[in-house]
C-alpha positions as a Markdown table, in Angstrom:
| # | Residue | x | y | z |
|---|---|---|---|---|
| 1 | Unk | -31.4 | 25.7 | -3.1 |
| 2 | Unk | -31.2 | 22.7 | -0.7 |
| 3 | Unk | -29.8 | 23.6 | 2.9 |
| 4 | Unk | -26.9 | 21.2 | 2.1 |
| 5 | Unk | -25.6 | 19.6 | -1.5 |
| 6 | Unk | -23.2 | 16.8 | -1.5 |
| 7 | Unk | -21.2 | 16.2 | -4.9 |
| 8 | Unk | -20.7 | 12.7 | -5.2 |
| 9 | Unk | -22.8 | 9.5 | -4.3 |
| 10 | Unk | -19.6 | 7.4 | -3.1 |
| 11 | Unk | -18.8 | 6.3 | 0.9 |
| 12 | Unk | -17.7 | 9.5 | 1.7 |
| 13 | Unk | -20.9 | 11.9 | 0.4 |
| 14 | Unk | -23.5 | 9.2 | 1.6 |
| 15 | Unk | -22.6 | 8.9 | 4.3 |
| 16 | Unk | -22.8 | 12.7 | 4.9 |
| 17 | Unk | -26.2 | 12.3 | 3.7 |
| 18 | Unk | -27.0 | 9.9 | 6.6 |
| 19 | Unk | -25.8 | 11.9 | 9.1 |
| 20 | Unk | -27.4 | 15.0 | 8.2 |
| 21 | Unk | -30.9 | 13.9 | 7.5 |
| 22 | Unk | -30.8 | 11.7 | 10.4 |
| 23 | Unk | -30.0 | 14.9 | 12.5 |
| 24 | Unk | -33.0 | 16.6 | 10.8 |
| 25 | Unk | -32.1 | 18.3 | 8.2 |
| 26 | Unk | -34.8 | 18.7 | 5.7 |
| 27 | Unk | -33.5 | 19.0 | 2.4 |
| 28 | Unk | -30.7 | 17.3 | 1.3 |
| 29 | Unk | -29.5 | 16.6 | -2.2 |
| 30 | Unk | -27.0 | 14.6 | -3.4 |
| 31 | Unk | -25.3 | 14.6 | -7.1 |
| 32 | Unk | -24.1 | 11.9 | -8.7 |
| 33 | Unk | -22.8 | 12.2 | -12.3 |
| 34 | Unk | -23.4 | 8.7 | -12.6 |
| 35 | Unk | -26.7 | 6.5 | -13.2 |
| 36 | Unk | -26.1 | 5.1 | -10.0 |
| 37 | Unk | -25.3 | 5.8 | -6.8 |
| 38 | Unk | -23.2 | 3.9 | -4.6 |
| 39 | Unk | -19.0 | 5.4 | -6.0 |
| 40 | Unk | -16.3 | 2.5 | -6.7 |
| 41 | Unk | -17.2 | -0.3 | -4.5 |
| 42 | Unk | -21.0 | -0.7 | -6.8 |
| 43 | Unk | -18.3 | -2.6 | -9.0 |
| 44 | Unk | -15.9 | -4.6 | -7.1 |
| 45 | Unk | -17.9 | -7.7 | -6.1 |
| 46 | Unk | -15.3 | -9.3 | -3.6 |
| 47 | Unk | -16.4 | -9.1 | 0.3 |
| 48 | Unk | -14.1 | -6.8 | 2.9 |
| 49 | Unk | -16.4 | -3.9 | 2.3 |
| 50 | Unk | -18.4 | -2.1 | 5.1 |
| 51 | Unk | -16.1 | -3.3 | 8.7 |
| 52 | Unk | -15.1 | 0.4 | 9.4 |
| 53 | Unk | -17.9 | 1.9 | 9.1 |
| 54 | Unk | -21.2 | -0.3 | 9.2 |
| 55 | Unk | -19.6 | -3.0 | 11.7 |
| 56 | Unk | -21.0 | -5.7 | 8.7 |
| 57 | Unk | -18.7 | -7.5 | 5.9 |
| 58 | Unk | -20.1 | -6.9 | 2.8 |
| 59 | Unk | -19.3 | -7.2 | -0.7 |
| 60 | Unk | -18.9 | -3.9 | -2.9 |
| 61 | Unk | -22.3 | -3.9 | -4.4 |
| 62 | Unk | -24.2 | -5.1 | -1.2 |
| 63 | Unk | -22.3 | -2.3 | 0.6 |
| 64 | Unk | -23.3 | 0.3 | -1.5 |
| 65 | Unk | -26.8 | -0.6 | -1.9 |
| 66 | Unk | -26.7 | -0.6 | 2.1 |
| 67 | Unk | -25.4 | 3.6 | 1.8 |
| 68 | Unk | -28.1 | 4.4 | -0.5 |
| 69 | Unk | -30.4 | 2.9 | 1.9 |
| 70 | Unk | -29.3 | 4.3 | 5.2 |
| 71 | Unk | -29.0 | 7.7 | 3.3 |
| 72 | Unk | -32.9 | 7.4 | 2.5 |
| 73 | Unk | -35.0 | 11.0 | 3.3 |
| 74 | Unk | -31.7 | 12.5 | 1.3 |
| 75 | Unk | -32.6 | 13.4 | -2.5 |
| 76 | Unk | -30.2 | 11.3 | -4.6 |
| 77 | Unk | -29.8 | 12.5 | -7.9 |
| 78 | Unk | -28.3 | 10.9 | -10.6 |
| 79 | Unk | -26.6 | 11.5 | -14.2 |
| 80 | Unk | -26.3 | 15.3 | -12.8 |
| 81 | Unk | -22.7 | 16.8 | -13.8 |
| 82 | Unk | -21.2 | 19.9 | -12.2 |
| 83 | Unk | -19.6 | 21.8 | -14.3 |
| 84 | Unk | -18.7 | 25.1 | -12.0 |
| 85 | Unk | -19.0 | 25.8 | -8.7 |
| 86 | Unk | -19.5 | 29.7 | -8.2 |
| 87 | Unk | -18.9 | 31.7 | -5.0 |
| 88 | Unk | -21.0 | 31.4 | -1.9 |
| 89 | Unk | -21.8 | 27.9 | -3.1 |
| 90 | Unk | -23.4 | 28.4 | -6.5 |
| 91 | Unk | -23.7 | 25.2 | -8.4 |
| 92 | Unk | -23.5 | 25.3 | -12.2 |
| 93 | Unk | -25.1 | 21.6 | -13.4 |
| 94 | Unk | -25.8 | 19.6 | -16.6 |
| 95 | Unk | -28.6 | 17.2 | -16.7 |
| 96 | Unk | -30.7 | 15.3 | -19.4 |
| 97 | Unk | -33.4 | 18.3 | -18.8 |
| 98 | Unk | -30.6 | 20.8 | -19.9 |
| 99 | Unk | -28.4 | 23.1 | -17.5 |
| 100 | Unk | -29.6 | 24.0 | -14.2 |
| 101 | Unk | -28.2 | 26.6 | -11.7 |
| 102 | Unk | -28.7 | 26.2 | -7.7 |
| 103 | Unk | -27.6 | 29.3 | -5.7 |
| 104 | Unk | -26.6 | 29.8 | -2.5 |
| 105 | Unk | -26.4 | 26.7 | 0.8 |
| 106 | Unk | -23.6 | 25.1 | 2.2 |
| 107 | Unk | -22.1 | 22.6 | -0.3 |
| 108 | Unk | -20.3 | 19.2 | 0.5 |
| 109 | Unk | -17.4 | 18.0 | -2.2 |
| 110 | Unk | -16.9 | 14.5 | -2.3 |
| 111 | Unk | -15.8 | 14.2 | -5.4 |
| 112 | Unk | -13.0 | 11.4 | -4.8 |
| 113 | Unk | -9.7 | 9.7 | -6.4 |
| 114 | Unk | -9.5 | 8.7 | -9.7 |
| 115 | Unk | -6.2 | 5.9 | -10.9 |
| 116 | Unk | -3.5 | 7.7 | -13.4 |
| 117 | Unk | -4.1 | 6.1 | -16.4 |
| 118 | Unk | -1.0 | 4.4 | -19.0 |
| 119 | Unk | -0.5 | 8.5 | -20.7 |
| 120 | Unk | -0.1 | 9.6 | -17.6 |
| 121 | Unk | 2.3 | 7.5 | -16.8 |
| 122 | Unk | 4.5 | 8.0 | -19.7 |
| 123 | Unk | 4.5 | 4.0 | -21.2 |
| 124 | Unk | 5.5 | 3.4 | -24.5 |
| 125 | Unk | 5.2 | 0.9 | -27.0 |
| 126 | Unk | 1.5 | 0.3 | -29.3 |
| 127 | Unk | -1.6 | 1.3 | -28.5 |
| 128 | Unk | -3.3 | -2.0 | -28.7 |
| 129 | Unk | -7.0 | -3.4 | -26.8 |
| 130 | Unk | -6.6 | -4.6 | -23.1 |
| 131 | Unk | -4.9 | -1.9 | -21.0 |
| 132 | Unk | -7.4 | -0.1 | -18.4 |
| 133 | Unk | -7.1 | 0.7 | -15.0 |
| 134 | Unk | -8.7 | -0.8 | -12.1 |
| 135 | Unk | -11.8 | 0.7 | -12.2 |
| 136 | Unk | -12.5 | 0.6 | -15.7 |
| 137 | Unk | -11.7 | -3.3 | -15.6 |
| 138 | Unk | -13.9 | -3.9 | -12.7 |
| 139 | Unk | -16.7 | -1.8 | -13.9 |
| 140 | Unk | -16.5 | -4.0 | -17.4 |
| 141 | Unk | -16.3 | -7.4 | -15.1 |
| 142 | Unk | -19.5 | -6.5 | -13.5 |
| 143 | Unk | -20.9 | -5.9 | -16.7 |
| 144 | Unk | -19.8 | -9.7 | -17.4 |
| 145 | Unk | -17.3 | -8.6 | -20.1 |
| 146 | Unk | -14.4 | -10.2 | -20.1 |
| 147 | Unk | -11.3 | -8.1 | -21.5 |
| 148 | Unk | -8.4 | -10.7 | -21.2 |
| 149 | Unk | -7.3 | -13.8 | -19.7 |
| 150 | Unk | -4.0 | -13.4 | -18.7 |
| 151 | Unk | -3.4 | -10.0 | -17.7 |
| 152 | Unk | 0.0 | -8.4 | -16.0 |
| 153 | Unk | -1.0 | -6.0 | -13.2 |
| 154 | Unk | 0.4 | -2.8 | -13.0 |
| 155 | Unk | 1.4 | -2.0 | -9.3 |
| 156 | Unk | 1.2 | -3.3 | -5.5 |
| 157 | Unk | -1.0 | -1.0 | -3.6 |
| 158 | Unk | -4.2 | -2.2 | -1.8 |
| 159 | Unk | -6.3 | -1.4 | -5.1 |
| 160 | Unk | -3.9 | -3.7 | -7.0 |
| 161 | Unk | -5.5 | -6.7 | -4.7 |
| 162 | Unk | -8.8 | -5.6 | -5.1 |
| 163 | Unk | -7.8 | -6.3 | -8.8 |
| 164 | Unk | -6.7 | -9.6 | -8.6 |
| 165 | Unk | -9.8 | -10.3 | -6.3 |
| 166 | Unk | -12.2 | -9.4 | -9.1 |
| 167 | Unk | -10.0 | -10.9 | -12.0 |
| 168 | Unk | -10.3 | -14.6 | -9.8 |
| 169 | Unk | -14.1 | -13.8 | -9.3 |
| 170 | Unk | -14.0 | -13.6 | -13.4 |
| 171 | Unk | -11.9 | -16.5 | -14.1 |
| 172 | Unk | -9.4 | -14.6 | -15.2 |
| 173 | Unk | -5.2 | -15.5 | -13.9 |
| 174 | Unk | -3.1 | -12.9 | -13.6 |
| 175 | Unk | 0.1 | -13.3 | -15.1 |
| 176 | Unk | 2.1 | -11.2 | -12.5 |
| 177 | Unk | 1.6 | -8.4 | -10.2 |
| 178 | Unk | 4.6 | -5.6 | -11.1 |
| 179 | Unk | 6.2 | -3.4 | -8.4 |
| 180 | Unk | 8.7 | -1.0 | -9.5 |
| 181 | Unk | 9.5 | -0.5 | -5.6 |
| 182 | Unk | 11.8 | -2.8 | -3.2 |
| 183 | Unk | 8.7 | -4.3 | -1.6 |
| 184 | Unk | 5.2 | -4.1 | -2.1 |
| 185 | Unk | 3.1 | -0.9 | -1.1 |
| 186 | Unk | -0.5 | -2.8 | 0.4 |
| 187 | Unk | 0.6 | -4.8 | 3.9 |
| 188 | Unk | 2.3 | -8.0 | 4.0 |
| 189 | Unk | 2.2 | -10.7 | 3.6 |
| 190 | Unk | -0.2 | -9.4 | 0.6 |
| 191 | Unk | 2.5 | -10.6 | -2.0 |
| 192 | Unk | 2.7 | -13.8 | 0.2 |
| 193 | Unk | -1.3 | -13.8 | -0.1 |
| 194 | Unk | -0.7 | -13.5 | -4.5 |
| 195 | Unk | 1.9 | -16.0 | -4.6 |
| 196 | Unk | 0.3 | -18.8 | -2.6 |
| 197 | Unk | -3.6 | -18.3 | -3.0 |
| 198 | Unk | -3.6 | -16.8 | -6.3 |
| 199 | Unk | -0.6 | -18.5 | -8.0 |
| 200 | Unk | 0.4 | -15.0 | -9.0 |
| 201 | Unk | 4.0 | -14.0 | -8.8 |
| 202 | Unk | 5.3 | -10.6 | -7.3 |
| 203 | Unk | 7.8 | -8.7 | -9.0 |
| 204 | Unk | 9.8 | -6.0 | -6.7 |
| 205 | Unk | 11.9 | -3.6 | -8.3 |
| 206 | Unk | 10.5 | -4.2 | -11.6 |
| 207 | Unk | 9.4 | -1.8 | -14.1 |
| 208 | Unk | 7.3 | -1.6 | -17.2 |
| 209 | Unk | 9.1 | -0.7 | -19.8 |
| 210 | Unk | 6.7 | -1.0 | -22.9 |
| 211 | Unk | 3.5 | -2.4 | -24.6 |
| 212 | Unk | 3.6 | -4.7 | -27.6 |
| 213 | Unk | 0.9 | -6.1 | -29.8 |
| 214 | Unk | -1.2 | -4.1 | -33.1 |
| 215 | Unk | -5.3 | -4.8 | -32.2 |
| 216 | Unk | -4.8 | -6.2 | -29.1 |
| 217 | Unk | -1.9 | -6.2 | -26.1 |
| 218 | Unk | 0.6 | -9.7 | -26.7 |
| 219 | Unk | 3.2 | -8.8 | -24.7 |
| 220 | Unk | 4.7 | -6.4 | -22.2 |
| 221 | Unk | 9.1 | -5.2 | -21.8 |
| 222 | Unk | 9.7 | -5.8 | -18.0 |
| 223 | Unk | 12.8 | -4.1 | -16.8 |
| 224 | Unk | 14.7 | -5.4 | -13.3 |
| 225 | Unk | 18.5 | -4.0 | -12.5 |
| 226 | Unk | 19.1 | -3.0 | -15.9 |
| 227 | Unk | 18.1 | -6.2 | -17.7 |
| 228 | Unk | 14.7 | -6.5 | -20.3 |
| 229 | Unk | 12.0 | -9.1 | -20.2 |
| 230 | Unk | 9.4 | -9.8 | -22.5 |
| 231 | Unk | 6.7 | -11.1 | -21.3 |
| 232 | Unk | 3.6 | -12.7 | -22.8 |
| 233 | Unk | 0.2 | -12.1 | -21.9 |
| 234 | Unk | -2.7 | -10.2 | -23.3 |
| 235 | Unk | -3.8 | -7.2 | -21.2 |
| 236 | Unk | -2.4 | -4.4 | -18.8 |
| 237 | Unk | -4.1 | -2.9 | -15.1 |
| 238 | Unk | -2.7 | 0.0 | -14.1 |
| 239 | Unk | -3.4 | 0.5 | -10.4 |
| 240 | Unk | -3.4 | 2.6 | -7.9 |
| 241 | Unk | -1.1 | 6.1 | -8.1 |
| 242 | Unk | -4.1 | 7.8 | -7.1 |
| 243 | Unk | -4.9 | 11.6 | -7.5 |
| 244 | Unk | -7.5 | 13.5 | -6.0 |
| 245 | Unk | -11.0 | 14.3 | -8.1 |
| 246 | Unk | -10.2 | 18.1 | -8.0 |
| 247 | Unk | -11.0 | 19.9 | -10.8 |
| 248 | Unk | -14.2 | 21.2 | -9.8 |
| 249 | Unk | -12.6 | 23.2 | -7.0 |
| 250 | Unk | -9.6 | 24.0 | -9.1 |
| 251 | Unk | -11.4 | 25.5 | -11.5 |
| 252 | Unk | -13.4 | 27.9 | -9.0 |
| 253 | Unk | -10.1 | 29.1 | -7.7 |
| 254 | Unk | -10.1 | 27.3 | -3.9 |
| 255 | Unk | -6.9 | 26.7 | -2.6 |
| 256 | Unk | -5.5 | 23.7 | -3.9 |
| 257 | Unk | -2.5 | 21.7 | -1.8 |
| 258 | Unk | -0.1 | 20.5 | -4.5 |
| 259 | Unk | 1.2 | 18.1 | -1.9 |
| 260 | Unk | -2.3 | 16.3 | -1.5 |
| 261 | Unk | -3.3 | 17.4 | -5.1 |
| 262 | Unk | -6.6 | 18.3 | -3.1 |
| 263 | Unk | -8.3 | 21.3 | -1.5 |
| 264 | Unk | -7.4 | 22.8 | 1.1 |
| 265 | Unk | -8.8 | 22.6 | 4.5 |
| 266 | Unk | -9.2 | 24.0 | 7.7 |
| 267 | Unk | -10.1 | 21.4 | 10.6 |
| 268 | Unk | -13.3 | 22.0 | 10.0 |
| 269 | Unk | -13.8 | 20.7 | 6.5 |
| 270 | Unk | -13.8 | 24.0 | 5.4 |
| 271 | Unk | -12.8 | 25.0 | 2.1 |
| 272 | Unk | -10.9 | 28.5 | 1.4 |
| 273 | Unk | -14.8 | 30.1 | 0.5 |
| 274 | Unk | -16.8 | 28.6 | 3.6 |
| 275 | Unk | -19.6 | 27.7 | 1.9 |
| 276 | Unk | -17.9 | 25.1 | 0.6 |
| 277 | Unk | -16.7 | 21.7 | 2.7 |
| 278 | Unk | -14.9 | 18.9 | 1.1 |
| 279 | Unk | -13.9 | 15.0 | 2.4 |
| 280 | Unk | -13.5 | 11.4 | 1.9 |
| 281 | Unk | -11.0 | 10.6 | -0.6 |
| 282 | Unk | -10.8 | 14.0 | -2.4 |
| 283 | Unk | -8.3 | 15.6 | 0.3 |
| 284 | Unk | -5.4 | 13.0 | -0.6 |
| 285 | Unk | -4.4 | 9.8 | -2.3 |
| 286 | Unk | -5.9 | 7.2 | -1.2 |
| 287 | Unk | -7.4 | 5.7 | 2.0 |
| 288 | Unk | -10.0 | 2.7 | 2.5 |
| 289 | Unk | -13.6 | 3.6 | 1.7 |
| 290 | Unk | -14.2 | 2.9 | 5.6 |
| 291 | Unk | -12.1 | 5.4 | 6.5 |
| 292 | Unk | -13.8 | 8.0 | 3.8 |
| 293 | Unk | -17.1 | 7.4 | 5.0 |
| 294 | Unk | -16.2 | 8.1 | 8.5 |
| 295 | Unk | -14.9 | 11.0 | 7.3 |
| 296 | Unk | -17.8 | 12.0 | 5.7 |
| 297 | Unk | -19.8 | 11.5 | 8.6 |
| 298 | Unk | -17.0 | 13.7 | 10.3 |
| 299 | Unk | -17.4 | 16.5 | 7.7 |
| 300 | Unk | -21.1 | 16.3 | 8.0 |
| 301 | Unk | -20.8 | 16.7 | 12.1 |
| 302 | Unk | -19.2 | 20.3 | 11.3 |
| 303 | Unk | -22.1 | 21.3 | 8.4 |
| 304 | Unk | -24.3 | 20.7 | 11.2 |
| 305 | Unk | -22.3 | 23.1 | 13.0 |
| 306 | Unk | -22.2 | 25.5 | 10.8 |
| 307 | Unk | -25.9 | 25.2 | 9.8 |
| 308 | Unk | -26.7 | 26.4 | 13.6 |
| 309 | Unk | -23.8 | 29.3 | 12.9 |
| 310 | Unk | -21.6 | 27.7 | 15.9 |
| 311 | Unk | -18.2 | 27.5 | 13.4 |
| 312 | Unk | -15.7 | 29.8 | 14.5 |
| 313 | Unk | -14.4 | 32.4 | 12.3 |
| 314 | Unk | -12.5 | 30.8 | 9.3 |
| 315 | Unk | -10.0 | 33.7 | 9.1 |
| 316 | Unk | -8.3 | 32.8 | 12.4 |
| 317 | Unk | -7.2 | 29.7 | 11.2 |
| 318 | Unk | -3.0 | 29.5 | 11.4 |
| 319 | Unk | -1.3 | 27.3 | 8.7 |
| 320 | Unk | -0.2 | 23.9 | 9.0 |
| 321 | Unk | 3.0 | 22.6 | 7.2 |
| 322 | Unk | 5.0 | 19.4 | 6.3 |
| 323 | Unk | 8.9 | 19.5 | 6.6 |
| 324 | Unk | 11.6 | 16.7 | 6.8 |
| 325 | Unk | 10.2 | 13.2 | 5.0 |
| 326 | Unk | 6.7 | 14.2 | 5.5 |
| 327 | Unk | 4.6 | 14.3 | 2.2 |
| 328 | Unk | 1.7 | 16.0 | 3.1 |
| 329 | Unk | -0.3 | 16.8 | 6.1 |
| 330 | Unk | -4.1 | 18.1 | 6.2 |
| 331 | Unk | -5.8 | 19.4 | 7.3 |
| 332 | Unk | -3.4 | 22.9 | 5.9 |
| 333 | Unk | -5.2 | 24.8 | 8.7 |
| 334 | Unk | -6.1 | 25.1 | 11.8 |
| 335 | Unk | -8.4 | 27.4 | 14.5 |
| 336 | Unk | -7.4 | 27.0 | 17.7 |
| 337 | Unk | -10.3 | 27.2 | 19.8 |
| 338 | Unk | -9.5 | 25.0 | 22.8 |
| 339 | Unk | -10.6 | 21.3 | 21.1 |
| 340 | Unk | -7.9 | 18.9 | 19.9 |
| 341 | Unk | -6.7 | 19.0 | 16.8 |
| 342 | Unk | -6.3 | 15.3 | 14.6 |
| 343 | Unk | -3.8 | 15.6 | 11.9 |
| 344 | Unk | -2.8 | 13.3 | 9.5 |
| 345 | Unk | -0.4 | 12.7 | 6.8 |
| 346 | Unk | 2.0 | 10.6 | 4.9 |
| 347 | Unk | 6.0 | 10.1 | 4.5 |
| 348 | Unk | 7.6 | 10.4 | 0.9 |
| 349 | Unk | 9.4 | 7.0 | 1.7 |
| 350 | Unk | 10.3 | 4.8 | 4.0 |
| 351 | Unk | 11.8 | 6.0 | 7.3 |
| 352 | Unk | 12.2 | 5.6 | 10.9 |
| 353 | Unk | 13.2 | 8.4 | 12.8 |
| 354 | Unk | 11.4 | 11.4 | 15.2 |
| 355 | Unk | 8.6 | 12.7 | 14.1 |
| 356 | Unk | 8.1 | 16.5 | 15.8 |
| 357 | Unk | 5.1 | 19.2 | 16.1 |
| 358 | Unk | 6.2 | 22.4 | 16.2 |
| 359 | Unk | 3.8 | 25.5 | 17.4 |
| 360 | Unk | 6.0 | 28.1 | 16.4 |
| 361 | Unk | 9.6 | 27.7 | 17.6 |
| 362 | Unk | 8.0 | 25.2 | 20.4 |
| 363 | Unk | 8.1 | 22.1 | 20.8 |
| 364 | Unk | 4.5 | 20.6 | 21.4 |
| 365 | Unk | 5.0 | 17.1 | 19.9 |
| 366 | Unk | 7.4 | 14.3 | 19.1 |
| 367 | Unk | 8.2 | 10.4 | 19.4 |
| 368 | Unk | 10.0 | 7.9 | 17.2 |
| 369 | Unk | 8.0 | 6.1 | 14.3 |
| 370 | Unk | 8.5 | 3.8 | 11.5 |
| 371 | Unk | 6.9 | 4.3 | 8.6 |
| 372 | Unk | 6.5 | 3.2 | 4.7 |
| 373 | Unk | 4.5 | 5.6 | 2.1 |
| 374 | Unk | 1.4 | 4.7 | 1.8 |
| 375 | Unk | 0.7 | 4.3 | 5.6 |
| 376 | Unk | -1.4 | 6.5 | 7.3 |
| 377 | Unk | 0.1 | 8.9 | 10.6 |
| 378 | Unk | -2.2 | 9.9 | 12.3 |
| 379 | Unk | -1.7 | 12.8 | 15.5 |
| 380 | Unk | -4.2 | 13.8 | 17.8 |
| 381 | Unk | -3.2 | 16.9 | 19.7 |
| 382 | Unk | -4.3 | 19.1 | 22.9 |
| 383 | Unk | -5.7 | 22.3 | 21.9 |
| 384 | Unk | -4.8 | 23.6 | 24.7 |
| 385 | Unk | -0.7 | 23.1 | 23.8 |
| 386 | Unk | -1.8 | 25.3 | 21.0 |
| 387 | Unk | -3.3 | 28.2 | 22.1 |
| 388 | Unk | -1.3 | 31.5 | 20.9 |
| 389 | Unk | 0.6 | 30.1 | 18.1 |
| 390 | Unk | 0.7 | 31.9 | 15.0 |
| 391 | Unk | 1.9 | 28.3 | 13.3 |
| 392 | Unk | 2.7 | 24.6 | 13.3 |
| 393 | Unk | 5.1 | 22.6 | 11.1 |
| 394 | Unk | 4.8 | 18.5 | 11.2 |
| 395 | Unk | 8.0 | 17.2 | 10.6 |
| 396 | Unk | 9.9 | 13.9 | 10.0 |
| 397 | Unk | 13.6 | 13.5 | 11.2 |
């Protein structure tokens, strides 16, 4: 068994791979169920990739060529599948050589997001060619397959940009970008951005209603304040609504948050069983692959730790909770051993109002914020504030 196994070759995992291997740990593996390495960004060839993390601009294939490479001395292996994780870190796998099993070692999961599809999202009409998600459309794009011409995109968040980035790369024009919300969920002026660079209109507080055409999609049923649209064009992207790649630890039994949809953590990167770690994108829906990489690099900073047995206990950890307009918070535990603790979470909706840490029935934290959904808060506290609580609750007034 390696000393460390990372499940999944995106930003997040290796990037963890780096880290430990530059520190000197010896063996290393990574597992990719795919034939390549590199996660999402292998397939969206638009530039804006690597700032956070590598201080360079790259576009998505560049940047994850430039992972694999920095994560050299780590053993990348590709078209593995996990299909259980067992306790203690036992690894169940399927590869073209047949089934394998790895016992025992500290495991990484960084696993990911993946979009909710058109079932998922309860759409009706036909079941016509040219409706696919993001990824799916950007994977077939690098592939130099063109799936429509004048799609309608599904949705407004930062993914939904990265779609129309790769459908003007393609040739392809957009014939709107559809938000069922009162403004658009990536920063403004990104519908400004669609409108005037892209010639693609914005619709707020528009919904998709339906899906017409027999073998391939003609039209789409918009629906605004109670009055239906058709609208012709010939494919459908759903973006964005993002969910957390957790089934692998579901299925073993670790805690899962339902808020985040992903596993539980202590602010360690622990996982409920400690041999087990988890980062990047599969603790919650959805933040920049920057950001998961240098999350990775975070979590791997702790294996590291653990590896020289310096981790405190995991069963002093105290739970953390999300109350008022908060949506979630993570990580769901904490061990209060003197270090500050970084939080961070997301509102259900808009707001502006007091945002409070409570330790216990004390007050340790508060000051006014505005928010909107899918922005990141972020709260870094003093550890020593903490010390002898039993509890803290994050919450939105």
């Amino acid at each position: 068994m390696p000393d460390v196994t990372i499940i999944g070759a995106g930003p997040a995992g290796l990037t963890a791979a780096r880290v430990l291997v530059q520190a000197g740990v010896r063996d290393v593996q990574v597992l990719e169920r795919n034939p390549q390495p590199g996660g999402l960004p292998r397939f969206c060839d638009h530039p804006g990739w690597g700032v956070w993390d590598l201080h360079r601009f790259y576009n998505g294939p560049r940047y994850a060529a430039e992972l694999v490479r920095r994560a050299a001395g780590a053993n990348i292996r590709t078209n593995v599948t996990v299909t259980a994780l067992g306790e203690g870190g036992t690894l169940h796998l399927s590869t073209i050589d047949g089934p394998e099993v790895l016992e025992g070692g500290i495991v990484l999961l960084a696993t990911g997001i993946r979009e909710k599809p058109r079932g998922a999202r309860l759409v009706s009409g036909t079941r016509p060619w040219g409706v696919t998600t993001t990824g799916a459309f950007q994977e077939m794009a690098q592939a130099g397959q063109i799936p429509f011409r004048r799609p309608v995109i599904i949705g407004s968040e930062l993914v939904a940009f990265s779609a129309l980035l790769t459908a003007r790369h393609a040739g392809i024009k957009p014939v709107a970008m559809v938000e069922p919300g009162p403004r658009i969920l990536a920063r403004r002026p990104g519908d400004l951005f669609a409108r005037a660079v892209f010639g693609v209109p914005v619709r707020t507080n528009t919904r998709l209603v339906a899906i017409q055409g027999i073998d391939r999609v003609e039209a789409v049923v918009l629906e605004r304040n109670g009055q239906c649209e058709e609208v012709p064009c010939d494919g459908v992207i759903f973006t964005g609504q993002f969910t957390p790649e957790a089934w692998l630890p579901r299925s073993a039994g670790l805690e899962i948050d339902p808020a985040t949809g992903g596993p539980a953590i202590d602010n360690f990167f622990r996982c409920a069983d400690p041999a087990y770690f988890a980062t990047g994108n599969l603790l919650r829906p959805v933040e920049h692959s920057g950001f998961a990489a240098l999350e990775g690099a975070r979590a791997a900073t702790q294996i590291l730790r653990a590896l020289r047995g310096e981790l405190p206990d995991a069963a002093a950890a105290i739970p953390v909770t999300a109350g008022g307009a908060m949506r979630y918070i993570y990580p769901q535990r904490v061990i209060l051993d003197g270090t500050q603790i970084q939080l961070f979470g997301r509102a259900v909706h808009a707001h502006k109002g007091r945002l409070r840490v409570m330790a216990d029935d004390t007050l340790v934290y508060e000051r006014l914020i505005k928010v909107l959904p899918e922005r990141r808060i972020s709260l870094t506290l003093p550890g020593a504030a903490l010390a002898g609580h039993k509890s803290l609750s994050v919450i939105l007034d």
